[in-house]
Structures are given as C-alpha cells and as structure tokens.
MIROFI-468643 format. One line per 8 residues: number of its first residue (from 0); their letters; for each residue z, y, x of C-alpha. Coordinates in Angstrom, 2 decimals, decimal comma, always signed. Layout:
BEGIN
NUM) a) Z:Y:X | ...
***
This chain:
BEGIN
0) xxxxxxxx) -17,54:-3,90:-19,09 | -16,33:-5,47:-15,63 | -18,57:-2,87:-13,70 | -15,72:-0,29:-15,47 | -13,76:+1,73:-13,29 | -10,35:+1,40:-15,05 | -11,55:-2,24:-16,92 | -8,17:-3,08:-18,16
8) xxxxxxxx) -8,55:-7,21:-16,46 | -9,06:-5,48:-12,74 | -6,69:-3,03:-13,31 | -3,46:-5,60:-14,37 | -4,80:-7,96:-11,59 | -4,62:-5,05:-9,10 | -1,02:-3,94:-10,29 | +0,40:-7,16:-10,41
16) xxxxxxxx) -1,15:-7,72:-6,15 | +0,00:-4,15:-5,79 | +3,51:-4,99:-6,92 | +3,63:-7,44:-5,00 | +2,30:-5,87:-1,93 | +5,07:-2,62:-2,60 | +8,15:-5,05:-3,09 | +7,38:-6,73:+0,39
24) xxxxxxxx) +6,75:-3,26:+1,69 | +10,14:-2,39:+0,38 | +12,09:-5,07:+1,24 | +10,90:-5,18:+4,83 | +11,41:-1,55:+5,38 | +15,14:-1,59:+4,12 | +15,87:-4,33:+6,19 | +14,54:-2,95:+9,32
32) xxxxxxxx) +16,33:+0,19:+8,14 | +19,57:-1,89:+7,75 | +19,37:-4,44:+10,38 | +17,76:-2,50:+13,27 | +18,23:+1,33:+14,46 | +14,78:+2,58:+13,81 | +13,56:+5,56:+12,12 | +12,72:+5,89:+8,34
40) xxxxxxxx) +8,43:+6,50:+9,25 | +9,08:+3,05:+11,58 | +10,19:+1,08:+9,22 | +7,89:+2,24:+6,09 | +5,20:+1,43:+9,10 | +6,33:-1,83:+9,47 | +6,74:-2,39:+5,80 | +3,09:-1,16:+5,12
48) xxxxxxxx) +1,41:-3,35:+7,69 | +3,44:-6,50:+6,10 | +2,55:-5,79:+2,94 | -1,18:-5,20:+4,27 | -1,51:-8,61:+5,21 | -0,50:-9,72:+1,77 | -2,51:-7,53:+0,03 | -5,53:-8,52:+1,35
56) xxxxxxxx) -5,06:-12,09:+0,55 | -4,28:-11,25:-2,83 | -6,66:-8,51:-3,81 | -9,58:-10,68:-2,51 | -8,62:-13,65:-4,21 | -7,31:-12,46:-7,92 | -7,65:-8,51:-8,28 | -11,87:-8,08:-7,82
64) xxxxxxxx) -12,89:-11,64:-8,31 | -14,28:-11,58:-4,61 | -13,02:-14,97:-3,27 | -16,81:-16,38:-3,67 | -18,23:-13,73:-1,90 | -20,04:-14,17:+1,99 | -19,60:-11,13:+3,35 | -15,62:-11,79:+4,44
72) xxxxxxxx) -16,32:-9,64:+7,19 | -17,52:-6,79:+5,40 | -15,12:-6,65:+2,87 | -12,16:-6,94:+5,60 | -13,56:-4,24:+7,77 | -13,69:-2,22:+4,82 | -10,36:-3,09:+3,56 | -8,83:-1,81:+6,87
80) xxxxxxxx) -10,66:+1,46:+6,33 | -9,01:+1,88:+3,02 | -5,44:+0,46:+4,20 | -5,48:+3,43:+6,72 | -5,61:+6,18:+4,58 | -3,31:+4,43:+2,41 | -0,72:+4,14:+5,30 | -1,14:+7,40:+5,85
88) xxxxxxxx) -0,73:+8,50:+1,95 | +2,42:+5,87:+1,83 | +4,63:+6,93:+5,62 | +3,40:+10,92:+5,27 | +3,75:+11,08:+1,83 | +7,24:+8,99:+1,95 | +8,33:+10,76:+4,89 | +7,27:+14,68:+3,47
96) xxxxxxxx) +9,04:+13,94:-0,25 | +12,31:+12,48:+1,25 | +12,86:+15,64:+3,55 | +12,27:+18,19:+1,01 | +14,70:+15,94:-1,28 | +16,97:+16,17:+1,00 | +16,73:+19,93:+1,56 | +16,56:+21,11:-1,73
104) xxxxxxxx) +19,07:+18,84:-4,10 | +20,58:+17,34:-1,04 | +21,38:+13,39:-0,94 | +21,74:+11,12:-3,85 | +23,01:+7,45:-3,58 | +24,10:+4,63:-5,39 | +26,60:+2,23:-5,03 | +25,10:-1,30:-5,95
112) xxxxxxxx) +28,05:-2,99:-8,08 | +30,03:-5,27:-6,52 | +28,57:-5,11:-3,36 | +29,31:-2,44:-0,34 | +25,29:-1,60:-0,01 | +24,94:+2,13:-0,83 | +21,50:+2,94:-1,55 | +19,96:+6,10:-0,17
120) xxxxxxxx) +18,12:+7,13:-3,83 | +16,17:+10,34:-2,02 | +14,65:+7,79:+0,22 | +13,62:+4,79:-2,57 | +12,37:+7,54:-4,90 | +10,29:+9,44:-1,85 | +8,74:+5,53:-1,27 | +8,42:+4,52:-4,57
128) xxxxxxxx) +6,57:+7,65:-5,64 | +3,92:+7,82:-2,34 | +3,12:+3,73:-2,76 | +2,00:+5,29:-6,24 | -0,32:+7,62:-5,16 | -0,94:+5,02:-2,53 | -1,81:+2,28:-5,60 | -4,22:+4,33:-7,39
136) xxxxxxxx) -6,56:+5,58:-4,40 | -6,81:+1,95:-3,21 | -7,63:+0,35:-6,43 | -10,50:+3,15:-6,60 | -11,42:+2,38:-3,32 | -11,19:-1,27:-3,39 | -12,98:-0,85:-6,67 | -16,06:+1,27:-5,47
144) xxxxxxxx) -15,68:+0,63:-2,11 | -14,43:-2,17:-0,57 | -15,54:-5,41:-2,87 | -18,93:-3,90:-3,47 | -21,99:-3,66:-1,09 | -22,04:-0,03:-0,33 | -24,32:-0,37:+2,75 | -21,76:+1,20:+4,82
152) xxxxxxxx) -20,91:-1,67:+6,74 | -24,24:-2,17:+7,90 | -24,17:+1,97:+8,94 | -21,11:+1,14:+10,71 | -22,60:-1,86:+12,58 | -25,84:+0,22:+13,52 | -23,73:+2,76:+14,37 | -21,53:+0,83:+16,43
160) xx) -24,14:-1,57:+17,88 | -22,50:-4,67:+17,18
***
C-alpha cells in the first residue's frame, strides 16, 4: 500500500510540509510586498525560494520516509529539478491569475478588523490557487520522482561528466 500514488499516510505528511512550506511562502512574500518596493513576481520569487529551503528539510525527513536514505545528493539534485517547475507553476501561474482578476472583476480587498492592513484578495486568491496546482505536481513528482531511484541522476551525471 505505501508504493500507492495517493496512499492516504504520504499524502497528509506531504500536505501538512506543503502547508507549511506555502504559509512561509506567503508570509515572506507579503512582507517583502509591504516592507520593500518590489514587484508582486519578486516577492512570490523570494517567497518560493524560502519556502524551498524548508520544504526540502521537511519533505525528506517526514513526507516520503527518506531521511535513512544515502543518496542525499541524488534526491537534492532532483528536488531542485522539481522545485523549478514548481516556481515556475507558483510566480507564472500567480502572476497570470492576478492580472486577469484584475481585468475582468477588477480589485477586491479586505479590511483586516481592527487593524489598518488592507488585503489585496485578487492577489492572495491568484497565490493561493497556483501553490495548489503547485502542491499536487510536486507531491507526484516527489512521489515518482524525486525519493525514488529513477536512474536519472546517474543519466544526468554521465551526461554531465561529473
């Protein structure tokens, strides 16, 4: 049952890392938003590369059961392989939602209560909805890809001549 694509242990692990991984992403992109004068793609780039660093650590070590593994290497070349496309689905896919929000029903915010922090909702949905696409092609890839011996990393090397 653990060799299951959607097994329902991997799967909670992976959300629960992922979570974590998109809150950090989150946090750190509204504050470089808020704190900083840099662009919306900056700061979701920022965000993503933060939350990279955590989600290794935590994918490796609770989501696949892969902390006893050897091949550390491997897995992180592998891991950055993966992260890259899933930059690319998070800032593009962030980036592409929020403008056509913003074109078609125009901008939506909210007022957090008793606070002054307005919060830009075309901009949180457009993230919130690409780090979900973003979620489930990594845990596939992680899955089938990244904390299993493919033999690609030894292609890669051969390739490569390292």
């Amino acid at each position: 049952m653990s060799d299951q694509l959607f097994n329902r242990r991997d799967l909670f692990a992976y959300f629960i890392v992922a979570a974590t991984g998109a809150l950090s992403n989150l946090l750190v992109a509204t504050i470089l938003q808020e704190w900083f004068t840099i662009s919306y793609k900056t700061a979701l780039f920022a965000g993503y590369w933060f939350s990279f660093v955590v989600g290794y650590f935590l994918t490796r070590l609770f989501a696949f059961n892969a902390k006893n593994t050897t091949q550390s290497r491997r897995q992180i070349a592998k891991f950055i392989l993966v992260s890259i496309l899933s930059c690319l689905i998070t800032v593009y896919g962030s980036a592409t939602l929020y403008e056509l929000s913003e074109s078609w029903p125009g901008t939506f915010t909210f007022l957090i209560p008793f606070s002054v922090k307005e919060v830009n909702l075309n901009k949180l949905f457009s993230q919130v909805a690409a780090m979900g696409a973003s979620f489930l092609s990594n845990y596939i890839l992680h899955k089938q890809f990244t904390f299993r011996d493919t033999g690609f990393y030894d292609r890669l090397k051969r390739l490569l001549r390292i």
